[in-house]
Backbone as a chain_set.jsonl record, in Angstrom:
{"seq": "XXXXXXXXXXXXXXXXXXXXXXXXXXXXXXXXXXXXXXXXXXXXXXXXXXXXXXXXXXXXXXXXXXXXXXXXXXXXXXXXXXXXXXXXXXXXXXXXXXXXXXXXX", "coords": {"N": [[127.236, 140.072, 98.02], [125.829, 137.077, 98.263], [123.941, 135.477, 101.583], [124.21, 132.186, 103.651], [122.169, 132.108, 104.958], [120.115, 133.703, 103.922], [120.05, 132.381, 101.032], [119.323, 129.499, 101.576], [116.907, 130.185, 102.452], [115.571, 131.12, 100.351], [115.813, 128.502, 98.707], [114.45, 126.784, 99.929], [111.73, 127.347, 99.318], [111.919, 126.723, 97.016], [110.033, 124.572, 94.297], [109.043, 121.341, 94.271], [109.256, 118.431, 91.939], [106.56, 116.091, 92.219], [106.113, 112.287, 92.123], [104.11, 109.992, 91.376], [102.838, 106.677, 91.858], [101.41, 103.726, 91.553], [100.798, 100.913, 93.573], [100.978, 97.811, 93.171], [100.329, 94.289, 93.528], [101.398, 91.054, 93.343], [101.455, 87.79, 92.993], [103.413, 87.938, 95.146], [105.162, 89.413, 93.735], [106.079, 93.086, 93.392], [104.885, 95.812, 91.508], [104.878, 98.385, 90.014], [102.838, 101.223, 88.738], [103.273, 103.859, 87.145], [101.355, 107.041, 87.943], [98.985, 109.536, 86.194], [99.827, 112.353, 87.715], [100.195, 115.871, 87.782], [102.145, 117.445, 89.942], [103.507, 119.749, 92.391], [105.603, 120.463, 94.657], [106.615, 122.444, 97.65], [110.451, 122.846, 98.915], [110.787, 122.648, 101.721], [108.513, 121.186, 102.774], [109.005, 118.404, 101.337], [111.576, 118.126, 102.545], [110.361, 117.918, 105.152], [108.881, 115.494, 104.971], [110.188, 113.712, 104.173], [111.736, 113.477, 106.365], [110.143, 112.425, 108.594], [108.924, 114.221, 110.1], [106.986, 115.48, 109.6], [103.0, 116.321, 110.336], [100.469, 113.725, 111.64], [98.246, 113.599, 110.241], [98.472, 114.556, 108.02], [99.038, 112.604, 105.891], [96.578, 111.688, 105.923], [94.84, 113.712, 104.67], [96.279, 113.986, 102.43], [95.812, 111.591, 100.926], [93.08, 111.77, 100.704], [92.942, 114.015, 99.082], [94.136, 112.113, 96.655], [91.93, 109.893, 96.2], [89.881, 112.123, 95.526], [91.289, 112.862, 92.774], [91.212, 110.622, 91.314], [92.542, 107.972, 92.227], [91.619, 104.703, 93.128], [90.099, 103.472, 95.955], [91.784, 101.641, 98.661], [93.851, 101.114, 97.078], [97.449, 101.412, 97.203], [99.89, 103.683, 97.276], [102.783, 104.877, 96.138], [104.976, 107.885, 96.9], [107.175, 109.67, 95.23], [110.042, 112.163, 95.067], [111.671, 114.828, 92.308], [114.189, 115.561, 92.254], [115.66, 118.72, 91.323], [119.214, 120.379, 89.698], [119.485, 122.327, 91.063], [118.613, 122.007, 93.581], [120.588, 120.239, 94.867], [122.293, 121.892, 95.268], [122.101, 123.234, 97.451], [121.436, 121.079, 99.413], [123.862, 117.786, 98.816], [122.429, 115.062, 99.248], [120.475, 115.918, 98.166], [119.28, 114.883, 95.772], [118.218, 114.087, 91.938], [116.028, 111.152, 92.524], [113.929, 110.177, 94.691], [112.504, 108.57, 96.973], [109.532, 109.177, 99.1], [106.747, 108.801, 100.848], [104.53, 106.099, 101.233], [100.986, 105.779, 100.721], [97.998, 104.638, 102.045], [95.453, 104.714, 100.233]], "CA": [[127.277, 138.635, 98.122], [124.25, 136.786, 99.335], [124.246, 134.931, 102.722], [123.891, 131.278, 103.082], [120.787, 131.743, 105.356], [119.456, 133.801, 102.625], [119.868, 131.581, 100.025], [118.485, 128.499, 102.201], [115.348, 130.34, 102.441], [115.004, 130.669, 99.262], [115.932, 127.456, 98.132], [113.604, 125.896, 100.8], [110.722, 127.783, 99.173], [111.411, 126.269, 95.504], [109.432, 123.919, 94.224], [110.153, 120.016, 94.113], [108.219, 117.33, 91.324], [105.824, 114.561, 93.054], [105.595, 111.455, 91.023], [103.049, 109.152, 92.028], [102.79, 105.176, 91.78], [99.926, 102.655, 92.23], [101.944, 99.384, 93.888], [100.777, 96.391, 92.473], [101.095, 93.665, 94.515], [100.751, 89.783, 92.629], [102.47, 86.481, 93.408], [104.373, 87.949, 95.977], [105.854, 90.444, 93.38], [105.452, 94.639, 93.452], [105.365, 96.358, 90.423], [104.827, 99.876, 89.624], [102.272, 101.732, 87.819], [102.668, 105.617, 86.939], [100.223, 107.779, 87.427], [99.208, 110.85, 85.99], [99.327, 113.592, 88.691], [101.517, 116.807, 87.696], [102.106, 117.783, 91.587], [104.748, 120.302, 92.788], [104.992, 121.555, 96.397], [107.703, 123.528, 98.297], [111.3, 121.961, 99.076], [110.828, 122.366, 102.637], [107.537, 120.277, 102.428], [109.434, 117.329, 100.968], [112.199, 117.677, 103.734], [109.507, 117.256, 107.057], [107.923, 114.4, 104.822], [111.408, 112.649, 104.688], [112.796, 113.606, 107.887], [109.245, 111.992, 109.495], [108.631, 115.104, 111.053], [105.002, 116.229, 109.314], [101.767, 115.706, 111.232], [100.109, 112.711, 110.978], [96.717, 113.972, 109.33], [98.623, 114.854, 106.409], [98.789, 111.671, 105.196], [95.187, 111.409, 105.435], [94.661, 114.715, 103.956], [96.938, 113.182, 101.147], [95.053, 109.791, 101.098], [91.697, 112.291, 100.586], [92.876, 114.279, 97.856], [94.396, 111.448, 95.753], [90.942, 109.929, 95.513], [89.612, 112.939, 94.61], [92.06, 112.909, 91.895], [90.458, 109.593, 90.341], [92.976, 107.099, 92.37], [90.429, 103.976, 93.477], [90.154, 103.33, 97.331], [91.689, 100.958, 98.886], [94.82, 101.331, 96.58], [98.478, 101.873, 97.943], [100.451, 105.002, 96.22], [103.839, 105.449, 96.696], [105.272, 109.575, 96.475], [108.504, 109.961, 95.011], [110.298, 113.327, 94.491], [112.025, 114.102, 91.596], [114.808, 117.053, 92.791], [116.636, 119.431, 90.027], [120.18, 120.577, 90.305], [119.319, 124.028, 92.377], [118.482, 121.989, 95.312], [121.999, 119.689, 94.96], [123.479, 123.201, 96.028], [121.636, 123.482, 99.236], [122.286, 119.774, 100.171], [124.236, 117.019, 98.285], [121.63, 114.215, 99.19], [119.027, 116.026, 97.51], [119.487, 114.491, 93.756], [117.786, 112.455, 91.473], [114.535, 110.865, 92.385], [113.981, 110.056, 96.442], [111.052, 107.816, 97.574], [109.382, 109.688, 100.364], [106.649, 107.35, 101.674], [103.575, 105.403, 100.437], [100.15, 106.03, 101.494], [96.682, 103.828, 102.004], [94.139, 105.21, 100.24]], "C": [[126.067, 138.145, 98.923], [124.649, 135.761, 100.716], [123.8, 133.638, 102.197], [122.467, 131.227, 103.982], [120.031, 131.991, 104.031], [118.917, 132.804, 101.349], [118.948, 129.895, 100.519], [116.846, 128.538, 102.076], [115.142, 130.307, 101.344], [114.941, 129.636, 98.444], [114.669, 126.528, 98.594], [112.192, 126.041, 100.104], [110.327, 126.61, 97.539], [110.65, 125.285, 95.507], [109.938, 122.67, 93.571], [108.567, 119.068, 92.833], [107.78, 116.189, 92.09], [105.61, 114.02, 91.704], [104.669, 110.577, 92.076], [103.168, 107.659, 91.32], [101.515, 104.649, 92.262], [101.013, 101.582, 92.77], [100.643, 98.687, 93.952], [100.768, 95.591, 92.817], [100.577, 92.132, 93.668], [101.999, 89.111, 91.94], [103.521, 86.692, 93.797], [105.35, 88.893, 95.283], [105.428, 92.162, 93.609], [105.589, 95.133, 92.279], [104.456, 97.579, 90.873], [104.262, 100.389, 88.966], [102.322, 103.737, 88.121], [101.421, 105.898, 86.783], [100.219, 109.294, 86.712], [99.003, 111.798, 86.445], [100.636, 114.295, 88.474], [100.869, 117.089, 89.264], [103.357, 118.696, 91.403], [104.669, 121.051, 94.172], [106.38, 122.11, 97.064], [108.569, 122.48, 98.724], [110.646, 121.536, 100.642], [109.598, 121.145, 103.357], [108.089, 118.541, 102.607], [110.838, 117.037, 102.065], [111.613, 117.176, 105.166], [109.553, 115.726, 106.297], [109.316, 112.988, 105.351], [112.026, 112.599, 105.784], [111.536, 112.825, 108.854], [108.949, 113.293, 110.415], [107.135, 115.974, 110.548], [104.246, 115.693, 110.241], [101.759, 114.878, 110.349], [99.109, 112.895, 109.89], [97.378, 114.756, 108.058], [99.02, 114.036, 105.383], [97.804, 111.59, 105.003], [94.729, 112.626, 104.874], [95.304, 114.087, 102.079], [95.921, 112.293, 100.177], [93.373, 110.752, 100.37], [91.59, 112.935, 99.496], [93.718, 113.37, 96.515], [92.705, 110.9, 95.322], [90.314, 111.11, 94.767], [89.957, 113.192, 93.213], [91.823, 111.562, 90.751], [91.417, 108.247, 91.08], [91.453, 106.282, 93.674], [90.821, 103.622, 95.296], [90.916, 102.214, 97.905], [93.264, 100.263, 97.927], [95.955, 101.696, 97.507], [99.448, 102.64, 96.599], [101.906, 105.187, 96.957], [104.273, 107.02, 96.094], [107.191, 109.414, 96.343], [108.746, 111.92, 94.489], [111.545, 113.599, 93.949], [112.926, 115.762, 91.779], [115.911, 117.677, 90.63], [118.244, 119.774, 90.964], [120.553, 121.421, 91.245], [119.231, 123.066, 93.664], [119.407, 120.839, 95.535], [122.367, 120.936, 95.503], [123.343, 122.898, 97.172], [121.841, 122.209, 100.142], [122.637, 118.331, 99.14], [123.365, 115.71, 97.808], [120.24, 114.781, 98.187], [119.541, 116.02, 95.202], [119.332, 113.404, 93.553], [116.144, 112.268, 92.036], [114.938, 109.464, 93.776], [112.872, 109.49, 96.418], [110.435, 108.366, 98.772], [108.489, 108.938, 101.241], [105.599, 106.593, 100.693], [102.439, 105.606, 101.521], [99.015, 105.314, 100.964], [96.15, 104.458, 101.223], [92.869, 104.866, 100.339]], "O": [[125.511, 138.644, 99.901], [125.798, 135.319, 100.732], [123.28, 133.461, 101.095], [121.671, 130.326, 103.713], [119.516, 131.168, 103.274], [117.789, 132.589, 100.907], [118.104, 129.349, 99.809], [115.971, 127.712, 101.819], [114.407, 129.377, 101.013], [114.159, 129.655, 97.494], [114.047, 125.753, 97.868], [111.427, 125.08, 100.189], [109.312, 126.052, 97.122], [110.375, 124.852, 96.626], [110.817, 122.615, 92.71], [107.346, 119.149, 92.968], [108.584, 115.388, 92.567], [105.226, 114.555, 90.664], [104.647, 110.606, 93.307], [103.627, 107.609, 90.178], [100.782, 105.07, 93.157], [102.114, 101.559, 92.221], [99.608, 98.922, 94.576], [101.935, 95.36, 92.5], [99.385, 92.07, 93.368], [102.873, 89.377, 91.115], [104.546, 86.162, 93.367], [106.321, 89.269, 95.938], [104.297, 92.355, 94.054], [106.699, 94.854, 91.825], [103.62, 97.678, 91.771], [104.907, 100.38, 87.917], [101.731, 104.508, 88.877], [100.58, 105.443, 86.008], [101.19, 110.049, 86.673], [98.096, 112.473, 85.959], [101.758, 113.856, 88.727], [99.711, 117.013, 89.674], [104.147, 118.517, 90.477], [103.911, 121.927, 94.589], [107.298, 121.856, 96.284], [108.097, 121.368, 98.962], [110.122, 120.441, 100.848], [109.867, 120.401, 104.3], [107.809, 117.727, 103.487], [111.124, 115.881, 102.374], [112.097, 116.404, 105.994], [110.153, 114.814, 106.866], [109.423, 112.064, 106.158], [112.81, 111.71, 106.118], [111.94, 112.57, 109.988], [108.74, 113.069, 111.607], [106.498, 116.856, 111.123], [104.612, 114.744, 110.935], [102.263, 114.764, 109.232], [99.201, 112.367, 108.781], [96.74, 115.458, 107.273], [99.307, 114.421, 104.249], [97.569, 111.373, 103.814], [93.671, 112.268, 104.357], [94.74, 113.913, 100.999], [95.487, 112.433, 99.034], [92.691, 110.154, 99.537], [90.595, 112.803, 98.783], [93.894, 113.963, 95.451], [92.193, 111.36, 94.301], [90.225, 111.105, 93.539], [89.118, 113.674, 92.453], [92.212, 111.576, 89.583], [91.092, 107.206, 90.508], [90.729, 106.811, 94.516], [92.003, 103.584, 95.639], [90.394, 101.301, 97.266], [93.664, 99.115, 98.116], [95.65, 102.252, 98.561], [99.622, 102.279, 95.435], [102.071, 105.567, 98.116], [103.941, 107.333, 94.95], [108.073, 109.141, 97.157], [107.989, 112.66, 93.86], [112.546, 113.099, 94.462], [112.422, 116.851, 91.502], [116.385, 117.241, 89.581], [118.497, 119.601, 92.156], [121.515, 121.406, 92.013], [119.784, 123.41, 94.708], [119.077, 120.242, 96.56], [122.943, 120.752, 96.576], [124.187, 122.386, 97.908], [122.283, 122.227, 101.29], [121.636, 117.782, 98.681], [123.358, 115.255, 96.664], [119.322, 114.133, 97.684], [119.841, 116.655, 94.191], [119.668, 112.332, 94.057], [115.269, 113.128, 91.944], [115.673, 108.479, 93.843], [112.065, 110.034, 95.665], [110.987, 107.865, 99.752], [108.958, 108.407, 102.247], [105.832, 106.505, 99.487], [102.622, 105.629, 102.738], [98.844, 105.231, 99.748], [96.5, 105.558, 101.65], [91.99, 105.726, 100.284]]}, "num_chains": 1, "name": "protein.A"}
């Protein structure tokens, strides 16, 4: 039988979908533009980001490789992540599609 640390760790390791957004901002409304960045990065990743517990300079690390990525300067990006049912096991809240934050670029 496996343990539940065990399984934590490995759950923590999987990998979660980043969607990306441009926000829009005009006559006081927000709208939403997809972008196209396939992203995927480790659960535990996407738990600091939401818990506020990452450094700061990894927003601007963020912020540095989205331009790179073709988004224009001076733009605001929101990061959503878009969980599967494996990581509902490990915690209930994690399902569905979570807003984690939005960043300057």
């Amino acid at each position: 039988m496996i343990s539940r640390r065990n399984l934590d760790r490995s759950l923590a390791s999987e990998r979660v979908d980043l969607i990306f957004y441009k926000i829009i901002e005009k006559s006081g409304k927000r709208m939403l533009k997809p972008l196209k960045l396939d992203t995927k990065v480790p659960l535990k990743l996407v738990r600091a980001i939401a818990d506020d517990t990452i450094i700061p300079s990894f927003y601007e690390t963020l912020s540095r490789d989205l331009r790179a990525r073709g988004v224009k300067p001076g733009s605001k990006v929101q990061v959503r992540a878009k969980f599967s049912s494996s990581h509902e096991m490990l915690d209930p809240a994690l399902k569905g599609v979570k807003i984690l934050c939005e960043v300057d670029v």
